[in-house]
N, C-alpha and C positions, 0 to 999 in steps of 0.2 A: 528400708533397703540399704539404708547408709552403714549400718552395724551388718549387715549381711558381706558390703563390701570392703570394707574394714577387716572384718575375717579372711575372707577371701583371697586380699590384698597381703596380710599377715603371712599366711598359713604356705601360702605358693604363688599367688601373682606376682608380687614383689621382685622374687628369686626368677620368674619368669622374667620379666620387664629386665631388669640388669643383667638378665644370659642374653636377649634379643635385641635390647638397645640400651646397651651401657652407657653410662655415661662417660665423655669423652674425658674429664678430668675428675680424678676424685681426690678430696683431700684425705690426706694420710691422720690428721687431728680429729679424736672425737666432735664428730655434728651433733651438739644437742640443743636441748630449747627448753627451757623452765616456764611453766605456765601455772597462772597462779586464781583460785576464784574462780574455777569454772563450775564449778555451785556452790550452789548456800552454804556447803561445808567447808568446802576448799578443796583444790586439787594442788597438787606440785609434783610437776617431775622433770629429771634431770635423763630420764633416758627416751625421751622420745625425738627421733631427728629432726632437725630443724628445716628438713621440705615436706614436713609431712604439716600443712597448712589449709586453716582457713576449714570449707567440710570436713576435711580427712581428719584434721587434726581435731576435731570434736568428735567422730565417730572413735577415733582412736583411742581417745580418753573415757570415753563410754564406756568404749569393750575392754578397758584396762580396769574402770571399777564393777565391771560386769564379772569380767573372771579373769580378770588378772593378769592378760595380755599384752604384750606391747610389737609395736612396731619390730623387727628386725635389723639382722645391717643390711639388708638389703632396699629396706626402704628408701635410701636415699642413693642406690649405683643404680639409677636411671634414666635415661636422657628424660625420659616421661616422668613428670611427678603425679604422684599422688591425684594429684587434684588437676592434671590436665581434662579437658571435657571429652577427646579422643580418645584415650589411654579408660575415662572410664565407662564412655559410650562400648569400647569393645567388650571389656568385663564383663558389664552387665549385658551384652549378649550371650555372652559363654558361661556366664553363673543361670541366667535365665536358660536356657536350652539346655546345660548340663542336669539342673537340679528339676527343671522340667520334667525331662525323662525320667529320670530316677523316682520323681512323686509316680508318675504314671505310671512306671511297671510295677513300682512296689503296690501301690492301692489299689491297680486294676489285677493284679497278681494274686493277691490278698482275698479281692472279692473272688478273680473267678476259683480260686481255690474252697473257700469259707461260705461263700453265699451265693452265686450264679447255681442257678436251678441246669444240670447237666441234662436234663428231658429237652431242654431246648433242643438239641442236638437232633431230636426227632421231626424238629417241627419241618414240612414242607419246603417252607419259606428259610431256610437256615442256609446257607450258599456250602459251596465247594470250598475248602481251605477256607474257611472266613476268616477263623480267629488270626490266620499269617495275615490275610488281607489287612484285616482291620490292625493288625501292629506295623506292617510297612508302611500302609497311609499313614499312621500315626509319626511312625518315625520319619518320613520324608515331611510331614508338615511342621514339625516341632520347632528346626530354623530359620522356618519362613516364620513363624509366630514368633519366636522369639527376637527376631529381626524386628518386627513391627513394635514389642513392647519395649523393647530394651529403649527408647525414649521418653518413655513416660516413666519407667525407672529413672533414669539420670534426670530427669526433672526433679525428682521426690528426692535424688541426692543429694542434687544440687539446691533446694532451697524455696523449690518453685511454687509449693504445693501449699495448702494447709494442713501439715500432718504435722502434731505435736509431742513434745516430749516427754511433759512431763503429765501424767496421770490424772492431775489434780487442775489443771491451766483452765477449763473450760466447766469444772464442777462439777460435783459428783454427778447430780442427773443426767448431766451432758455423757460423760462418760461409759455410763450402761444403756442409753436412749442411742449411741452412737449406730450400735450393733443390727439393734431391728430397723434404725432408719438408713443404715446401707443396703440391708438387704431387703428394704421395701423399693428403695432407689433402684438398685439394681435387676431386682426382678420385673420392673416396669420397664425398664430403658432396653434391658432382652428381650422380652415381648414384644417390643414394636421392632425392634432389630431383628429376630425372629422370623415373625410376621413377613417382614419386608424381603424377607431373602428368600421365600416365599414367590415371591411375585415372578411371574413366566418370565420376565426379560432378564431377570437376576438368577433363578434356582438352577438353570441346567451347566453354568457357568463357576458357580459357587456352590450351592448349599446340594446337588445333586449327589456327589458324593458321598456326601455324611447317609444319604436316604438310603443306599446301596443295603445297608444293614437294617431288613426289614425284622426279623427276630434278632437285636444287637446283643453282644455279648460287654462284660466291661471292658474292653481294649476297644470299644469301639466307641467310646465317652471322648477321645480325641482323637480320633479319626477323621479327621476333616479338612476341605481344602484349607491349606493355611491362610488364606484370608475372610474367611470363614471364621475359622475360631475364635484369629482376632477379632472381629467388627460383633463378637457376642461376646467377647471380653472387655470392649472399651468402657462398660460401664463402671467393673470395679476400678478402670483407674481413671475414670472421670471426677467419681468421687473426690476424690483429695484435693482438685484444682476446684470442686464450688462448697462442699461445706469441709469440718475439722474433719480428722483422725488421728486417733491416736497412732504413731508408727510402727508399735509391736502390733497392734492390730490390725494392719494393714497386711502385716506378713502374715500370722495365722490367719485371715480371709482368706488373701490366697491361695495358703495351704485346705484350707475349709472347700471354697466351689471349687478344687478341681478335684479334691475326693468326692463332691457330691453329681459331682459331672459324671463319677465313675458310680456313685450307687445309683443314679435314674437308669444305668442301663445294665444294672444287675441282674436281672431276671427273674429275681423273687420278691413277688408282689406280695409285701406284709402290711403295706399304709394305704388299708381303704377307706383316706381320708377324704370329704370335701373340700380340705383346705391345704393340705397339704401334694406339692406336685410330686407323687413317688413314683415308682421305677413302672407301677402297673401305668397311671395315666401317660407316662414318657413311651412306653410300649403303643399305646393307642397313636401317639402321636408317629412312629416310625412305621406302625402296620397302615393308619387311614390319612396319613398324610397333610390333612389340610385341620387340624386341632390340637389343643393343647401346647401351645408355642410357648407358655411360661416357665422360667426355670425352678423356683422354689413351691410356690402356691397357685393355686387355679382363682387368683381374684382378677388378674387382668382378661383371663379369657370367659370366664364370665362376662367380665364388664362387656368385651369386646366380640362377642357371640360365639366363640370359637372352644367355649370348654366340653369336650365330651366324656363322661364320669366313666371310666375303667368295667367292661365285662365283668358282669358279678361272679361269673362261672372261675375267671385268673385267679380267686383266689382259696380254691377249695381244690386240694390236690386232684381229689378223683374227678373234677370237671377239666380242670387246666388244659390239659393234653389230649383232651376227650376226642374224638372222633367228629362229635357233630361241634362241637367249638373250633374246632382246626377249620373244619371245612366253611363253618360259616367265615370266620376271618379272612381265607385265602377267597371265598369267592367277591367278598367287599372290597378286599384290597385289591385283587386284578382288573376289577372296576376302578377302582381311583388310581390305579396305577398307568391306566388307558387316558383317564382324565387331565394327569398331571404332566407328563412324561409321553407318553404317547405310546410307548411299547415297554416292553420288560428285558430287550436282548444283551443288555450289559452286566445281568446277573445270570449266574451260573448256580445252580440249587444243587446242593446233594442230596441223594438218594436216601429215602430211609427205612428199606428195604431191603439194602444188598443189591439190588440192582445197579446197573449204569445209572452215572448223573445226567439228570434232565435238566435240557437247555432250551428255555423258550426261544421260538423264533418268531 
């Protein structure tokens, strides 16, 4: 995240920070800094400013043999340097919540255009306005979440973490062994987080919302209360404070589980795996409620009695939408919807008939 904010920092923070709080004196003499041996090869330069220090000025030098980048003159006309913990605590709240959004409309965009099966739209259980619903919840939760994460970024900025830099520091094996032992970590530490939000004193409070979306569409992959999302997020950034990571890796992760947050609720069920947790078994879990809490794989609900294998009828077009599959789902689910919740009056269904929409009371 340190070459994310480096960029960042570059491109337009910088020239922000010196319009909103310039600095009170500026010298009129070139500020520079010659740095020498900042690897194996060497680095020297004569135009980087000399408060750009300490993190900054390594991400800096990063993203200058990355492509060629440097610092501006704005880097140093700010009462805020570079490297204040405030100046980057706010950043990474507004690069997180900006670039947030942006992954989410484009990927959930992408899907409902390319791959969201449009029959959903028939089904029963499909609300009134959803898809508005499900993007304004999205969009009202995004800077609550991003609020919550933007610390555990400026940790990983700042130095706190174990995330590595160089490719090679930990071995090759270490380095492709990283990949499946994050996402074995994290599909475990969601699962029981999952699970847990789950629990009567906790789901109508938190995770009741996200339920709302009994047939979800992709805008509905971050639709959730915002402390929800977070506390199913904490694992990928728990990761970096107990084993390594490499930190370009770290970024595509996160670029990774929030487009796969948005294929589990695509609509079309193509991975009728056992082992893998796709879009069909994530359906199971939004129509019956109390199964399939795992994010990637169905091995912790196995383990933990909670996997139920996806309706074999979702994935054979002429059953999907059938008549007698509709009805058997809607009549399980308004049983476990009695079960969980107690009543169904905060969803509003549309019609799929032409008729008025029907509101249970």
């Amino acid at each position: 995240m340190d070459i994310v904010l480096s960029l960042c920092d570059t491109l337009f923070l910088d020239r922000f920070y010196a319009t909103v709080l310039p600095a009170s004196k500026i010298s009129s003499s070139p500020d520079v800094f010659v740095y020498a041996n900042q690897t194996d090869s060497g680095y020297n330069s004569s135009r980087i400013p000399s408060s750009v220090e300490g993190y900054s000025l390594i991400s800096a030098i990063q993203l200058d043999q990355m492509i060629g980048l440097l610092p501006g003159k704005y880097a140093s006309l700010s009462v805020l340097a570079r490297d204040d913990p405030a100046r980057q605590f706010f950043s990474l709240f507004v690069i997180t919540w900006f670039f947030g959004c942006l992954l989410y409309f484009v990927s959930s965009t992408l899907s409902y255009i390319f791959v969201f099966d449009k029959d959903t739209f028939k089904h029963p259980k499909f609300l009134k306005n959803q898809i508005r619903q499900e993007i304004w919840v999205s969009v009202k939760s995004h800077p609550g979440m991003s609020l919550l994460t933007a610390p555990f970024f400026l940790a990983e900025v700042r130095g706190w973490t174990l995330l590595f830099d160089n490719a090679n520091d930990y071995g090759r094996f270490y380095f492709y062994f990283q990949f499946p032992l994050f996402l074995m970590f994290t599909d475990g530490l969601i699962y029981l987080i999952h699970r847990g939000l789950h629990h009567p004193s906790i789901y109508r409070y938190l995770h009741k919302s996200h339920h709302k979306w009994i047939m979800p569409s992709p805008y509905a992959s971050h639709a959730f209360h915002p402390v929800d999302g977070w506390a199913q997020s904490l694992p990928y950034h728990l990761f970096p404070f107990i084993l390594p990571l490499w930190k370009y890796a770290s970024v595509g992760l996160f670029v990774f589980v929030n487009i796969w947050t948005v294929m589990i609720h695509d609509g079309e069920y193509v991975a009728n795996s056992p082992i893998i947790n796709g879009a069909a078994c994530h359906t199971m879990h939004h129509l019956y409620f109390n199964y399939n809490y795992g994010q990637f794989t169905t091995l912790w609900d196995r383990l933990g009695g909670s996997y139920r294998p996806p309706n074999l009828e979702l994935f054979y077009k002429e059953t999907k939408m059938s008549k007698a599959e509709v009805e058997k789902q809607v009549k399980e689910m308004e049983q476990m919807v009695k079960e969980v919740e107690g009543d169904d009056s905060f969803r509003e269904y549309a019609a799929t008939d032409g008729s008025e929409v029907r509101k249970r009371k």
